[in-house]
C-alpha positions as CSV (number, residue, x, y, z in Angstrom):
1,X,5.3,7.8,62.7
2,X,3.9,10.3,65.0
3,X,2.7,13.8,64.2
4,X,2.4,16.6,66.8
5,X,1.4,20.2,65.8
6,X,2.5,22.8,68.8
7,X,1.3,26.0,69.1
8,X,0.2,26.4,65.3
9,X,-0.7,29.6,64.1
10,X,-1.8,30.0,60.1
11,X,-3.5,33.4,58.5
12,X,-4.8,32.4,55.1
13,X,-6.1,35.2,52.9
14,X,-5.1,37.6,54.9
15,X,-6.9,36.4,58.3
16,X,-5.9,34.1,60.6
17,X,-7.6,30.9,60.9
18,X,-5.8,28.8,63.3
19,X,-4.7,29.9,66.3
20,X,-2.4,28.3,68.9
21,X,-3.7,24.9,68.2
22,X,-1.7,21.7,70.0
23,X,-2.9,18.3,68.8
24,X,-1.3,14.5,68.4
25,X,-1.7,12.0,66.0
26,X,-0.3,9.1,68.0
27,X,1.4,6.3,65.8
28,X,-0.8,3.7,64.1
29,X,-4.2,5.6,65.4
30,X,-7.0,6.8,63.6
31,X,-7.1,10.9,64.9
32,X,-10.4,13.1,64.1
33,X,-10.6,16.6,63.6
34,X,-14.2,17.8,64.1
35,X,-15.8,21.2,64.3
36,X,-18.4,23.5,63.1
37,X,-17.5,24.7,59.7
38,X,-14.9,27.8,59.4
39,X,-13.3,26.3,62.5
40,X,-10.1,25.6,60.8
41,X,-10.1,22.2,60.2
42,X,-9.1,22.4,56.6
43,X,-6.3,24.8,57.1
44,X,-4.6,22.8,59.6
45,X,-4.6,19.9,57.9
46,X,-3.5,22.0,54.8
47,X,-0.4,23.0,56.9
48,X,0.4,19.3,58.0
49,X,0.4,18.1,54.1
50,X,2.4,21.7,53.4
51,X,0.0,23.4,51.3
52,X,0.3,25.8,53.7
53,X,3.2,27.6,55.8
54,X,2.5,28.2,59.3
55,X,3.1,32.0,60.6
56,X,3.9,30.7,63.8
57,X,4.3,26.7,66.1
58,X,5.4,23.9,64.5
59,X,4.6,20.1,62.8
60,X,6.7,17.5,64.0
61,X,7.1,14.5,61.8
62,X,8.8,12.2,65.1
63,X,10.0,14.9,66.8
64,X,11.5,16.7,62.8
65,X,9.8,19.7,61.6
66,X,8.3,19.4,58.5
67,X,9.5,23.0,57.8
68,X,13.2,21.7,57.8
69,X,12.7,18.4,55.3
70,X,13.1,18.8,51.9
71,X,9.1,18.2,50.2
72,X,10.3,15.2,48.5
73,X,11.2,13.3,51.9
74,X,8.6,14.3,53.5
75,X,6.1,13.6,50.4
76,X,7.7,9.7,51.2
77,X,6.1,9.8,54.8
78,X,3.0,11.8,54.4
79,X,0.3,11.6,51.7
80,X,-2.6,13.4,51.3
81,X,-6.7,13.6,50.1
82,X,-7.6,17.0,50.0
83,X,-10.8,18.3,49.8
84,X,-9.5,20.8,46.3
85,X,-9.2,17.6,44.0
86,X,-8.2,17.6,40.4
87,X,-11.0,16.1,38.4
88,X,-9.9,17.2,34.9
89,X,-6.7,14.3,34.5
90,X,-6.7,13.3,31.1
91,X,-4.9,10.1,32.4
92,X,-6.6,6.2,33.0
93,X,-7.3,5.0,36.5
94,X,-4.3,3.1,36.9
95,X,-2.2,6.7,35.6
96,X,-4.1,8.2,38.3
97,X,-2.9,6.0,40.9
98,X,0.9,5.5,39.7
99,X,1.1,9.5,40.6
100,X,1.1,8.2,44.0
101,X,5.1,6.8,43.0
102,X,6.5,10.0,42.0
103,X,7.9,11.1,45.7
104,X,10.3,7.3,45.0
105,X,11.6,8.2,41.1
106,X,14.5,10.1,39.5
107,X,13.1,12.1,36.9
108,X,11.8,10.8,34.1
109,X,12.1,6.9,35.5
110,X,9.3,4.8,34.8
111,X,7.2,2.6,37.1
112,X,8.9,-0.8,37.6
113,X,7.7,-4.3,38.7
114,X,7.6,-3.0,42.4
115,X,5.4,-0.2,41.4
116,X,2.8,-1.6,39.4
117,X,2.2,-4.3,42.4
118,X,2.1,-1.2,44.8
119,X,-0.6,0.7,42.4
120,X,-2.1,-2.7,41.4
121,X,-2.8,-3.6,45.7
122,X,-3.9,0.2,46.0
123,X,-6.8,0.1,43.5
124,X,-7.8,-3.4,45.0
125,X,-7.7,-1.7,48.6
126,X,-10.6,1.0,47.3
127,X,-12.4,-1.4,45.3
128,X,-11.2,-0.2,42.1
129,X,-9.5,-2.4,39.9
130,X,-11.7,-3.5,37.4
131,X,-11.5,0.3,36.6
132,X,-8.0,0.9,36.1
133,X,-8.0,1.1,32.4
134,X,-10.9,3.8,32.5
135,X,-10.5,7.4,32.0
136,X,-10.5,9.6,35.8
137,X,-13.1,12.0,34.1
138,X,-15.5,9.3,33.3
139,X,-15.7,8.4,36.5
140,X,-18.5,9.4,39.0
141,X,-17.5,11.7,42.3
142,X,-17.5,9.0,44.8
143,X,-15.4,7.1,42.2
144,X,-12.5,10.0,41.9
145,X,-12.7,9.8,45.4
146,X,-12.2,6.3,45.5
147,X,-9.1,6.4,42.9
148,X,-7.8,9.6,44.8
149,X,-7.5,7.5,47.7
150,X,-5.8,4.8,46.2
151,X,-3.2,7.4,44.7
152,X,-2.7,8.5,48.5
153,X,-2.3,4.9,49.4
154,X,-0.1,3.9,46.7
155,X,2.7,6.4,48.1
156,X,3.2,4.3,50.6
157,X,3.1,7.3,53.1
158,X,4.3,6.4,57.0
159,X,1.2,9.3,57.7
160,X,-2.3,9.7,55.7
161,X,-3.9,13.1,55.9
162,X,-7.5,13.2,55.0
163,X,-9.6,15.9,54.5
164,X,-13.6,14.3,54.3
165,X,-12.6,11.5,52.7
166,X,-16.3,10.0,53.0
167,X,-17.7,12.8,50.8
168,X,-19.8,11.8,47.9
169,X,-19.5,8.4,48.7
170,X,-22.9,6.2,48.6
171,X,-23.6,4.9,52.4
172,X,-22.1,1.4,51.8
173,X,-18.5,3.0,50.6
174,X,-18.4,5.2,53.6
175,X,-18.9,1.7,55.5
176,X,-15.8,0.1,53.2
177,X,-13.7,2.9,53.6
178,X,-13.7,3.5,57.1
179,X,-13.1,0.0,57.9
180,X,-9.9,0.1,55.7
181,X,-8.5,2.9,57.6
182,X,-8.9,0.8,60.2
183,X,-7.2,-2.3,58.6
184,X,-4.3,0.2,57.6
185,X,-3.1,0.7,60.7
186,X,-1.2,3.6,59.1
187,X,-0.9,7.2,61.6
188,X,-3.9,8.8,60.1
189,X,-5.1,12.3,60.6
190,X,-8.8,12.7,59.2
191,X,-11.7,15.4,58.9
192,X,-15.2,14.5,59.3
193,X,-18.2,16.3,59.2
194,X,-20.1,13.2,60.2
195,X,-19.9,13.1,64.2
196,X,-20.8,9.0,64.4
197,X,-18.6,8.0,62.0
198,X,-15.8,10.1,64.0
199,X,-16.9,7.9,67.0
200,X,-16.8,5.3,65.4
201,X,-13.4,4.7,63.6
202,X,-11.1,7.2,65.3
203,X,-8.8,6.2,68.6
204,X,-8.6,10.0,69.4
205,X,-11.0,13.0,68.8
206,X,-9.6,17.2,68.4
207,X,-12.6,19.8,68.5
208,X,-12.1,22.9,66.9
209,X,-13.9,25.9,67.3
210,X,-13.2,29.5,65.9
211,X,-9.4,27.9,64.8
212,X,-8.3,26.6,68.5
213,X,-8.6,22.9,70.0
214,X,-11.2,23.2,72.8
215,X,-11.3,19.0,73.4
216,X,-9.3,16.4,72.8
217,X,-9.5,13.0,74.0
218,X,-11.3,10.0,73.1
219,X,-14.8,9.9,71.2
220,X,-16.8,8.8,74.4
221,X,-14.9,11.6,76.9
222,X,-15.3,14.5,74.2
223,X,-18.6,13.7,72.5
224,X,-21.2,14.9,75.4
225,X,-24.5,16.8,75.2
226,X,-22.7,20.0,76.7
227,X,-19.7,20.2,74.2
228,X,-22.4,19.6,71.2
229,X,-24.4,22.3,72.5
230,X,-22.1,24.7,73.2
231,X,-19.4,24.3,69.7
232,X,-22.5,22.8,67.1
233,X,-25.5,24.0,69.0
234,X,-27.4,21.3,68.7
235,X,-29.5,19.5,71.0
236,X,-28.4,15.4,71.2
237,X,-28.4,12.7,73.3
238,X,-25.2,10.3,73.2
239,X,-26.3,6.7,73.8
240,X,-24.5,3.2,73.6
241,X,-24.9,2.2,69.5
242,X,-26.4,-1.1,69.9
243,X,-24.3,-3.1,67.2
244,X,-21.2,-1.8,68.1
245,X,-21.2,0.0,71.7
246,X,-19.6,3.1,70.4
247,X,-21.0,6.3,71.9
248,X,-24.2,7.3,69.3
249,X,-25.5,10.8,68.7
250,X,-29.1,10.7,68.7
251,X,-29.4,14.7,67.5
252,X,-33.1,16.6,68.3
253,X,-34.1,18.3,65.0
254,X,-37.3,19.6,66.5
255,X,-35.6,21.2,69.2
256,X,-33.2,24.1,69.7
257,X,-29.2,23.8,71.5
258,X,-30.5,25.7,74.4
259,X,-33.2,23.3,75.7
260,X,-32.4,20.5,78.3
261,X,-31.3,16.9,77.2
262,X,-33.7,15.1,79.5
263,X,-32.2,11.4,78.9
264,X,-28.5,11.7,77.7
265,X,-26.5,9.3,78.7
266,X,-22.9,7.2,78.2
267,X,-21.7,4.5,79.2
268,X,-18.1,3.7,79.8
């Protein structure tokens, strides 16, 4: 499924924080939202998960706003990692996870065979099931994180909305992780504070700055010298990556945004 926000406007404590933003999330991509922070990445993506109402525009689920769905449909096409995660369930792993199935039960059902293969795949997916039968607050933070995901994973969700998934995971499970969105295939809409891994795993990049989209396209057309200057302010160079021949941003820390990049280049 496809997810287009138009013209989105959203005030949260009493300011508003996005304004007029247009972005797509084609179907089966990987889309990045990147920005300074403050630039409303959080609050969109808050809106698109309904969290939060927007004051003005619209999220289109396939062309349906989300404002018109009742939230237990459209909890069946779109699941969520939020950066305000619960850490205090007194539930096991595997109880963690199963939450994922409440958007498909009647009320007071319990899981069936179908679920406990769904949850059982999920906790494989993340590298978590010899954990299942642990306690969530035993866990470490890049563990939650881990189980969180499966939980967003096991709801079998059309969309996945992500909001820095790759935070306080250990280098080698940001690796694992972003090549299982990959894998997914699922229409993903993702934060990142890290710019390379952005260019690396996402089809499609959205800048925000100050709440509005100021680029959009893909990693190699927005990710130049001028655009990090000018929205991060920092000084980098964007080179080939020489595994992988995604763009690479090679970031001066001994020099401020305003200097020259002597040798930036990319390839294409």
């Amino acid at each position: 499924m496809r997810i287009e926000i138009k013209d989105l406007h959203v005030a949260y404590a009493g300011r508003t924080v996005v304004s007029g933003a247009h972005l797509i999330a084609a179907k089966g991509e990987i889309t990045g939202l990147v920005g300074p922070n403050g630039s409303g990445k959080s609050t969109l993506l808050r809106t698109v998960y309904r969290h939060l109402k927007p004051v003005a525009g619209q999220v289109l689920l396939d062309g349906a706003d989300l404002q018109d769905m009742a939230p237990s449909i459209s909890a069946r096409h779109i699941a969520a990692l939020p950066q305000e995660r619960g850490s205090d369930f007194e539930l096991t792993v595997r109880e963690v996870v199963t939450m994922g199935r409440t958007p498909y039960k009647r009320a007071f059902a319990g899981e069936d065979a179908t679920d406990r293969d769904i949850v059982t795949r999920a906790l494989s997916d993340v590298g978590m099931a010899a954990y299942a039968d642990r306690l969530f607050t035993a866990l470490s933070g890049g563990e939650r994180q881990r189980v969180l995901l499966a939980r967003a994973f096991a709801q079998d969700p059309d969309v996945l909305v992500l909001d820095e998934p790759t935070n306080h995971l250990d280098a080698r499970h940001q690796v694992e992780l972003l090549a299982l969105l990959r894998t997914q295939r699922r229409t993903t809409l993702v934060s990142l504070h890290d710019l390379n891994a952005a260019a690396s795993v996402c089809d499609r990049l959205h800048v925000l700055h100050t709440g509005a989209v100021v680029a959009s396209g893909t990693p190699r057309g927005v990710l130049t010298s001028e655009l990090l200057a000018k929205v991060f302010g920092v000084r980098a160079a964007v080179v080939d990556h020489p595994l992988t021949g995604d763009p690479l941003i090679a970031f001066d820390h001994r020099a401020p945004a305003d200097e020259p990049v002597v040798q930036a280049r990319a390839s294409g």
